[in-house]
N, C-alpha and C positions, 0 to 999 in steps of 0.2 A: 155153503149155505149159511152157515154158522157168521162169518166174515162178513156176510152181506147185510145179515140183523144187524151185527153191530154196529156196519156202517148206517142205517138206518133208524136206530138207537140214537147214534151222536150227530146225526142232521137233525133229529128230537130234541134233543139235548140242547143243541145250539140256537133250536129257533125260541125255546125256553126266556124269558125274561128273568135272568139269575138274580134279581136286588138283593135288598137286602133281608124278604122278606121270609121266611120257614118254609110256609106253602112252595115259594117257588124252587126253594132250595131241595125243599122233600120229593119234587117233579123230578128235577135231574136225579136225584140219586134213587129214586122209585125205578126211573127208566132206564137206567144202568143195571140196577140189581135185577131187574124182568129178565134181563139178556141174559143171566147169569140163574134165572130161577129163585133167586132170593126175594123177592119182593114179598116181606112182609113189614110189619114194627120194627121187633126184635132187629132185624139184620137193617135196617134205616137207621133206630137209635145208635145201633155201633160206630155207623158210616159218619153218618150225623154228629157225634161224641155228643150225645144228649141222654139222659135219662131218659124213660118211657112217658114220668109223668112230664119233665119241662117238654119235651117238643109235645106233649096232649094239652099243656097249661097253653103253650106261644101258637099254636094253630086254633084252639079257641079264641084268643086274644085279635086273631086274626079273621074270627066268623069261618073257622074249617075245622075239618076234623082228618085222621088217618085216611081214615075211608074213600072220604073224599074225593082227597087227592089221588088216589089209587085209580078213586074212580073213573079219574078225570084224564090220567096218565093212560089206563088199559083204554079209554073210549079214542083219544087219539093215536094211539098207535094199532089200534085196530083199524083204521082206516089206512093206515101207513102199509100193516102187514098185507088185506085184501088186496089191496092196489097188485099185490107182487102173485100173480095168476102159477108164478112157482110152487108157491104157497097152497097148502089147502086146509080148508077148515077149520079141521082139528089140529091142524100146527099150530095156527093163527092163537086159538084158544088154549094149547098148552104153553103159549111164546108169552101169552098174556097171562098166567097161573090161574088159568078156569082147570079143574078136575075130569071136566066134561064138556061136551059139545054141546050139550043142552044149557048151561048152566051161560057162556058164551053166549049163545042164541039167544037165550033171555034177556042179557043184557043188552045185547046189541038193539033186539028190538025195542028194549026202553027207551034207547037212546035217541035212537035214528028211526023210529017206527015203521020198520024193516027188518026182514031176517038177512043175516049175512048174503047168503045164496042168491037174494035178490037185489041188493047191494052191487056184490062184485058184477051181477049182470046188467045194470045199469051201468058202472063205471067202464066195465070194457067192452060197453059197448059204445061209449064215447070213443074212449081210445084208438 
């Protein structure tokens, strides 16, 4: 299973617009460290070789912030993870660094104004 996030990780990765810009550089290595459980600042700025404030200075520069991008990274690979019906839930949500299922669920329905659960049953039910 492990093997297969990652593949699914690095077709993320790739489908990424890497320029030259922070934001999209902070995408790839947000969604690298998810696999890995690391996805916060801290382990970005290392990745990154930036100070905490320069990549908070050059993603403002850029109209973003940390969060953001985090936000924007766990929102698309949340649709990537549900698609995989191997998947459940609360893998989805700890693959993404939610703490909980609820906290997950929240977001999803910000996002998508949908809870997960009804999500994956719209999608495989295409399928």
């Amino acid at each position: 299973m492990y093997r297969q996030l990652i593949e699914q990780a690095e077709k993320y990765l790739k489908s990424l617009n890497t320029g030259d810009n922070i934001a999209a550089q902070l995408q790839t290595m947000l969604a690298d460290l998810m696999a890995s459980g690391e996805a916060n600042a801290d382990a970005a700025c290392r990745a990154l070789r930036l100070s905490r404030r320069t990549l908070q200075r050059r993603l403002k520069a850029e109209r973003t912030s940390f969060q953001k991008v985090l936000q924007e990274v766990r929102r698309e690979l949340s649709i990537r993870y549900l698609s995989d019906k191997r998947l459940k839930a609360l893998e989805v949500a700890m693959l993404l660094g939610y703490s909980n299922i609820s906290s997950f669920t929240t977001a999803f329905k910000s996002w998508y104004d949908m809870p997960p659960a009804e999500y994956r049953q719209k999608f495989l039910a295409i399928s």
